[in-house]
TORVEX-466790 format. One record per residue: x, y, z of N, C-alpha, C in turn. Coordinates in steps of 0.1 Angstrom, whole numbers, padded with zeros to 4 digits, always signed. Example, Ala and Ser with C-alpha at 12.3 -4.5 7.8 and 13.67 -1.06 7.14 Angstrom:
# residues 2
+0132-0057+0078+0123-0045+0078+0132-0033+0078
+0128-0022+0071+0137-0011+0071+0129+0000+0079
This chain:
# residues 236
+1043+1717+0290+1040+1731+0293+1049+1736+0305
+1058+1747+0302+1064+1751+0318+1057+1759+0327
+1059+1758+0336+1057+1762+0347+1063+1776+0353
+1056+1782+0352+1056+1799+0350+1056+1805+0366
+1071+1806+0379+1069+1808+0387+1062+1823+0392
+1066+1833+0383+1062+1842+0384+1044+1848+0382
+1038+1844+0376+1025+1838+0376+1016+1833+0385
+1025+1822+0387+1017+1815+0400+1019+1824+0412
+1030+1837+0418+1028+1844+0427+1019+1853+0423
+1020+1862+0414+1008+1864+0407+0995+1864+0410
+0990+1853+0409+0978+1848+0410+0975+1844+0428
+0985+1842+0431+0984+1841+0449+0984+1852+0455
+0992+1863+0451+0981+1874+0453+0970+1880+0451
+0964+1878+0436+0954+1882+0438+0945+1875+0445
+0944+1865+0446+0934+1854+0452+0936+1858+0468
+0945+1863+0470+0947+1859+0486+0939+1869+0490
+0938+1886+0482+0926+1896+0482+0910+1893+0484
+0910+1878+0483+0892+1874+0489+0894+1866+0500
+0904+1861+0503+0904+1853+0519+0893+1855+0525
+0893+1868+0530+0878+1877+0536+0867+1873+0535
+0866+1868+0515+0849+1872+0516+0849+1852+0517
+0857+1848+0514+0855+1827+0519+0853+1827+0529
+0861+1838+0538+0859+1836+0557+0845+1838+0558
+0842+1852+0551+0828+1853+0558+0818+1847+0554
+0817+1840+0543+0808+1826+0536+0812+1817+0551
+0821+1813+0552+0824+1798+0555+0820+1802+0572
+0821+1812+0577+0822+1813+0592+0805+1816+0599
+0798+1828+0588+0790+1832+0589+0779+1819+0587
+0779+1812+0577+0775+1794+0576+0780+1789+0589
+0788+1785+0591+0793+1778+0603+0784+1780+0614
+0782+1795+0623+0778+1799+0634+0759+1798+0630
+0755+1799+0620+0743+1798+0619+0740+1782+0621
+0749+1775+0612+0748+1762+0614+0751+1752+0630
+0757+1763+0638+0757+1754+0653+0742+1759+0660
+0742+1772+0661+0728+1779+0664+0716+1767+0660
+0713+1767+0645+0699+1759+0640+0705+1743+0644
+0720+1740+0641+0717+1726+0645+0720+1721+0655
+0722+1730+0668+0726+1725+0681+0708+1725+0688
+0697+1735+0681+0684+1732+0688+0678+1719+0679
+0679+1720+0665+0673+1707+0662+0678+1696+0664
+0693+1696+0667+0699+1681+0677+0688+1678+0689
+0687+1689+0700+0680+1690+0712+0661+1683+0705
+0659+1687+0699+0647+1683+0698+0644+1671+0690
+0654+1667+0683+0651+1650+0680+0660+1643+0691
+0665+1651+0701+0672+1639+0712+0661+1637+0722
+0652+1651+0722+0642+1646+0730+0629+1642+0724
+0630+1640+0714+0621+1632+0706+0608+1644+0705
+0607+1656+0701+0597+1660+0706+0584+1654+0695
+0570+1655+0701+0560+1650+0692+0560+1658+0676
+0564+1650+0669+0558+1658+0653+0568+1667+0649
+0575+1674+0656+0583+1684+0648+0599+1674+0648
+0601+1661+0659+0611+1658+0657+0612+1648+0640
+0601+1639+0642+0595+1632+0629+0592+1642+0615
+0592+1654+0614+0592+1660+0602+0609+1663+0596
+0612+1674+0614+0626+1673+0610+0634+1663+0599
+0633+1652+0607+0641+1641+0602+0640+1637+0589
+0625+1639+0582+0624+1633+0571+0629+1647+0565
+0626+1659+0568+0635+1670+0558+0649+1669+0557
+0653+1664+0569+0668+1661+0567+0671+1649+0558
+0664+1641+0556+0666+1628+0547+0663+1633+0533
+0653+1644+0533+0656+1647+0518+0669+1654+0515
+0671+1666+0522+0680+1676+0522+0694+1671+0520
+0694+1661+0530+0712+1652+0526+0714+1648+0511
+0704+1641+0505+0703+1639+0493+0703+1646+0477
+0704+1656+0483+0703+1674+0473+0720+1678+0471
+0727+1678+0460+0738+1684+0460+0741+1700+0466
+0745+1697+0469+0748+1715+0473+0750+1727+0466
+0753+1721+0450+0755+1731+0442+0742+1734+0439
+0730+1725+0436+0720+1721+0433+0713+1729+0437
+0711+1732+0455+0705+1738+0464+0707+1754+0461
+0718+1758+0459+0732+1773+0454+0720+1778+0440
+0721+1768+0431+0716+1774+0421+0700+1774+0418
+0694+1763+0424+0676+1766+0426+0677+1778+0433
+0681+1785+0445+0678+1791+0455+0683+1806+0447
+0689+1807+0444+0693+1823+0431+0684+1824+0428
+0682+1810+0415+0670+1816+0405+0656+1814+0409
+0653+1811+0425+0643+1813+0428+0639+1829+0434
+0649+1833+0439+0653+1848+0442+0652+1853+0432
+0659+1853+0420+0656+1862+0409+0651+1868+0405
+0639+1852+0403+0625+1856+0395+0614+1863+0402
+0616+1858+0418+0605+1860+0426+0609+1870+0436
+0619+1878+0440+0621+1887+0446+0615+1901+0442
+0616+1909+0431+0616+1919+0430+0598+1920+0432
+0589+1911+0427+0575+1907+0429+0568+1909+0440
+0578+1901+0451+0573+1899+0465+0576+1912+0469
+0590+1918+0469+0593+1935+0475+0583+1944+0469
+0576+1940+0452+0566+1953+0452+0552+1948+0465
+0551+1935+0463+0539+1932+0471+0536+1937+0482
+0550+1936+0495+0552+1941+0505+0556+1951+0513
+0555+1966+0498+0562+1977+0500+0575+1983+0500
+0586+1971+0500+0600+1971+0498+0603+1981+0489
+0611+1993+0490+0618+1996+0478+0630+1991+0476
+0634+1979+0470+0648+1973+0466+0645+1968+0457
+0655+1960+0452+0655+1949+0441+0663+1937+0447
+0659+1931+0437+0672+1918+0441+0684+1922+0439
+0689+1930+0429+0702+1933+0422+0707+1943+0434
+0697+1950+0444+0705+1954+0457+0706+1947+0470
+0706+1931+0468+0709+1920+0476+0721+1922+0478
+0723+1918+0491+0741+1920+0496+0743+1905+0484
+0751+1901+0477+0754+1885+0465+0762+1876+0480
+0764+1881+0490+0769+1867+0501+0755+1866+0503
+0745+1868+0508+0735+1865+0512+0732+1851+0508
+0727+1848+0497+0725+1834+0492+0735+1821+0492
+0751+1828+0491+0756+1815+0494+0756+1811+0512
+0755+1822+0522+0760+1817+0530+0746+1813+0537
+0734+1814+0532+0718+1809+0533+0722+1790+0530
+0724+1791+0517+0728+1776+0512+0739+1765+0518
+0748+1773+0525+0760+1770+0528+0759+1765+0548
+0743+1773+0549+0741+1772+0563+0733+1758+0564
+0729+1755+0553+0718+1744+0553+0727+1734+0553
+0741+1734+0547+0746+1721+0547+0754+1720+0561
+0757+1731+0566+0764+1731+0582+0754+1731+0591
+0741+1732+0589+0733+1727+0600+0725+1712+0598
+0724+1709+0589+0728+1694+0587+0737+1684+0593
+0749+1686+0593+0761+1683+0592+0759+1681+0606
+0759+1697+0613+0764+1698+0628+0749+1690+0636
+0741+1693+0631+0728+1687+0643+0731+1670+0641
+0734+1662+0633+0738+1652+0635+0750+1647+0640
+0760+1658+0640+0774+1656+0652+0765+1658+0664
+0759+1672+0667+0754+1671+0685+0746+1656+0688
+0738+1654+0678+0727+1642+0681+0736+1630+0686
+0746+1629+0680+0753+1619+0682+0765+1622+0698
+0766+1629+0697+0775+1632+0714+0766+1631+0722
+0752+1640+0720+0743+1636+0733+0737+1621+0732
+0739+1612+0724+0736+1601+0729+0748+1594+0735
+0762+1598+0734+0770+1590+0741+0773+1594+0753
+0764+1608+0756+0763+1608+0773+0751+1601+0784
+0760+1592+0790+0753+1583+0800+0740+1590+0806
+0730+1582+0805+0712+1585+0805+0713+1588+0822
+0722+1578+0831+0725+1580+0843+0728+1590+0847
+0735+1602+0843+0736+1614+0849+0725+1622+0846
+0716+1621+0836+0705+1629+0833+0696+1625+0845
+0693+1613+0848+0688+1609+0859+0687+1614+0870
+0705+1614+0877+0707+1618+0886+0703+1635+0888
+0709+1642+0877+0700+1653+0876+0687+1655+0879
+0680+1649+0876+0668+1652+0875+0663+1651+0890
+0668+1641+0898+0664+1635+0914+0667+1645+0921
+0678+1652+0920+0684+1670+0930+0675+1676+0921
+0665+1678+0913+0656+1688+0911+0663+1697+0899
+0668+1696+0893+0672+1701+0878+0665+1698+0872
+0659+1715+0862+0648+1711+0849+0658+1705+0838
+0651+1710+0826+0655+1700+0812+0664+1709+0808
+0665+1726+0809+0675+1734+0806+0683+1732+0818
+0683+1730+0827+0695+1730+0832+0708+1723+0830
+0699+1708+0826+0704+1696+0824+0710+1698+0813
+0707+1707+0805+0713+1709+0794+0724+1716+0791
+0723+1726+0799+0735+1737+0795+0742+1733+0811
+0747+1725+0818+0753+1719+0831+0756+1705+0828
+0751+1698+0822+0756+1683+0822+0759+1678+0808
+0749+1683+0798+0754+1678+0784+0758+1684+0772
+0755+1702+0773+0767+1707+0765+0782+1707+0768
+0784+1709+0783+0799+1709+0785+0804+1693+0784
+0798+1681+0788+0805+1672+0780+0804+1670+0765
+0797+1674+0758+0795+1672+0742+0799+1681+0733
+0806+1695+0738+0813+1702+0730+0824+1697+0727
+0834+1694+0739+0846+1686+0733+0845+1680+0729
+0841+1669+0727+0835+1657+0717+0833+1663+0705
+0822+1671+0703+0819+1676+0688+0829+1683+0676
+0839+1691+0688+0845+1699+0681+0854+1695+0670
+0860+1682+0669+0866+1679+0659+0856+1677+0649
+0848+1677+0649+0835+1678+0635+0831+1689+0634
+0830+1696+0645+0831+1711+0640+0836+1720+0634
+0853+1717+0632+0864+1721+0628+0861+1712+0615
+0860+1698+0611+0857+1694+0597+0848+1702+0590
+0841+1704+0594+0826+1711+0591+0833+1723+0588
+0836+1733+0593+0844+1747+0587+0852+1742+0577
+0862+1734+0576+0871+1731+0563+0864+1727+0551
+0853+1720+0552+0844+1717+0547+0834+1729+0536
+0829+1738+0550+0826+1747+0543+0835+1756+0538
+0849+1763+0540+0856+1766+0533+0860+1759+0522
+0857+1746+0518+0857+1738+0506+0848+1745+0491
+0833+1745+0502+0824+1743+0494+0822+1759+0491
+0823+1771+0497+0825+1783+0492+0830+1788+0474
+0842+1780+0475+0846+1779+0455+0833+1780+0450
+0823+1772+0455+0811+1775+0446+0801+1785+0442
+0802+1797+0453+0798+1806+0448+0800+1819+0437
+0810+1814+0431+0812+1817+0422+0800+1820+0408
+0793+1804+0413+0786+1801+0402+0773+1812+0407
+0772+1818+0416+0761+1831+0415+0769+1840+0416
+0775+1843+0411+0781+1861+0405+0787+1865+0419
+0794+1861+0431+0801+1859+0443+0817+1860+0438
+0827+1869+0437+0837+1864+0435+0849+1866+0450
+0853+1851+0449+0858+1846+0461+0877+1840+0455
+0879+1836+0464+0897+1832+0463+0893+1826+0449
+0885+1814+0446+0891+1807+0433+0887+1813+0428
+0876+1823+0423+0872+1828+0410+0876+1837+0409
+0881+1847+0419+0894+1857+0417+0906+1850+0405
+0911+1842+0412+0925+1832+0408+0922+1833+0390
+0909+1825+0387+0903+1822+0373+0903+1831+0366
+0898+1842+0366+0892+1853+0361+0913+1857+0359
+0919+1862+0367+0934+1860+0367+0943+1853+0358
+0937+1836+0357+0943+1830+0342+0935+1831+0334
+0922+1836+0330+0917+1840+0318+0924+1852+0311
+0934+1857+0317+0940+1864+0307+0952+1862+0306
+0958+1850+0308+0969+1849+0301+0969+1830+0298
+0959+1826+0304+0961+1816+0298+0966+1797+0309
+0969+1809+0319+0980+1803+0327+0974+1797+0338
+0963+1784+0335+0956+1781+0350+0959+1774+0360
+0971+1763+0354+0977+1754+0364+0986+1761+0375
+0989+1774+0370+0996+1783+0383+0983+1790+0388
+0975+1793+0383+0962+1800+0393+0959+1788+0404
+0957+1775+0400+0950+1768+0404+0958+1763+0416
+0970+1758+0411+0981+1758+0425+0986+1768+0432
+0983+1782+0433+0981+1793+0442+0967+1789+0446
+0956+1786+0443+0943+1787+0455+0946+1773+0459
+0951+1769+0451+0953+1750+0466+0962+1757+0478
+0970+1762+0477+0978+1765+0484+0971+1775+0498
+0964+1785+0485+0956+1790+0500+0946+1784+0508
+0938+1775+0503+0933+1764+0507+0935+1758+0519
+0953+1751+0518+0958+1741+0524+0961+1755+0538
+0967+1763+0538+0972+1772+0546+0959+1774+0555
+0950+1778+0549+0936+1781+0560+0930+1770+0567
+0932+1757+0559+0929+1749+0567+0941+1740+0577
+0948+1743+0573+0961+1741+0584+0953+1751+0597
+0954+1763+0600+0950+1769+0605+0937+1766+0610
+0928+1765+0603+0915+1756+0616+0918+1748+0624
+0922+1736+0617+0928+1721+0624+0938+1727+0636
+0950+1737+0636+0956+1740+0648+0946+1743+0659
+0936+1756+0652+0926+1763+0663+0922+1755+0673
+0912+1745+0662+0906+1734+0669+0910+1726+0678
+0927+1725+0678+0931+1712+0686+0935+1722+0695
+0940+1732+0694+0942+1739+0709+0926+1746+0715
+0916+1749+0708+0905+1747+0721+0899+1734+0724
+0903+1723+0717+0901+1710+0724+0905+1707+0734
+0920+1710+0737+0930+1710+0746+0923+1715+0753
+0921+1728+0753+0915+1737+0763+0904+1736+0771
+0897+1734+0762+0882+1727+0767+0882+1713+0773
+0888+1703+0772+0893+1694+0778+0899+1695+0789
+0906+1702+0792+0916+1707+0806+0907+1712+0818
+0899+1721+0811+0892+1729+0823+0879+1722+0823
+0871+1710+0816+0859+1701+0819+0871+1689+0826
+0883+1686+0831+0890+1677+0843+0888+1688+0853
+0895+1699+0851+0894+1708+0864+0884+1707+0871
+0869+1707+0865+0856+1713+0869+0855+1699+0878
+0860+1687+0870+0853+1669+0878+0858+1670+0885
+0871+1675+0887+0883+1674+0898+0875+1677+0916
């Protein structure tokens, strides 16, 4: 089969027309997912009674759930049960006037707050128990200690999982497709369904793919840099 250059630009244009709505899946998931899992890191680091022990076992099931799995219960649980609940509660809407990002970037937040609360869990344990200590002896509460001694060393640390974690979720975005979402790949598809021609659709969205995630990985390593530079300044 040849290889149809004209086509594959084609199709990288049109695809490149939803960049936008993968950003706002993948970013809008991302920032939810540091939010929910930067406090549920904090609360199984400090062990809290009962809510850290539930956490955890939710998160042991939840890891275990495919993501598409999660994507597609969570629609057709909306479907059926949305327009019900809005008569119950006075709503005039429907589901069918649901923003369609809503549910992927709901589904999309559960795997980046997953993801990320066990990156933070893991940085704040490799900050030495000795400076919490020492904290604590000059009279620093638990928030202080927190936002002065162990987010500014554990963000640089985390951030290269943070930046995985976005490419990641710009990975898993293709999937919302499968609820009536159309995004870079399903743009692309819908594009070779009419001529036939998917190996050039499909190598225009790798392509855009590879390009956005080039672009995180730079972001990332220059606010590493950065963030690095000015947490020496501050010890200096």
């Amino acid at each position: 089969m040849s290889f149809k250059f004209e086509v594959f630009l084609k199709s990288l244009k049109i695809a490149s027309k939803y960049i936008g709505t993968t950003l706002e899946v993948a970013l809008s998931a991302l920032f939810i997912g540091l939010f929910l899992g930067l406090i549920i890191a904090l609360i199984r680091f400090y062990k809290v009674p009962v809510l850290s022990q539930f956490l955890a076992g939710l998160f042991t099931v939840l890891k275990a759930i495919p993501i598409v799995l999660i994507l597609l219960a969570t629609y057709l649980i909306f479907a059926k049960t949305f327009d019900q609940f809005a008569v119950n509660v006075g709503w005039h809407m429907k589901f069918k006037d649901i923003n369609p990002l809503l549910i992927p970037i709901f589904c999309l937040s559960i795997l980046s707050t997953i993801g990320l609360s066990e990156t933070f869990r893991g940085t704040f344990a490799s900050i030495g128990k000795g400076q919490q200590d020492a904290a604590k002896s000059i009279g620093m509460g638990t928030f202080q200690i927190i936002t002065r001694i162990i987010l500014p060393q554990a963000l640089p640390v985390a951030l290269p999982m943070m930046s995985n974690t976005l490419i990641g979720l710009v990975k898993a975005s293709a999937l919302v497709s499968m609820v009536g979402v159309v995004d870079i790949f399903a743009a692309a598809k819908i594009s070779a369904q009419q001529n036939y021609r998917f190996l050039e659709a499909y190598l225009a969205v790798a392509l855009i793919y590879w390009i956005i995630n080039i672009f995180i990985e730079q972001g990332a390593g220059m606010l590493e840099r950065n963030l690095n530079s000015r947490l020496r300044r501050d010890a200096a």
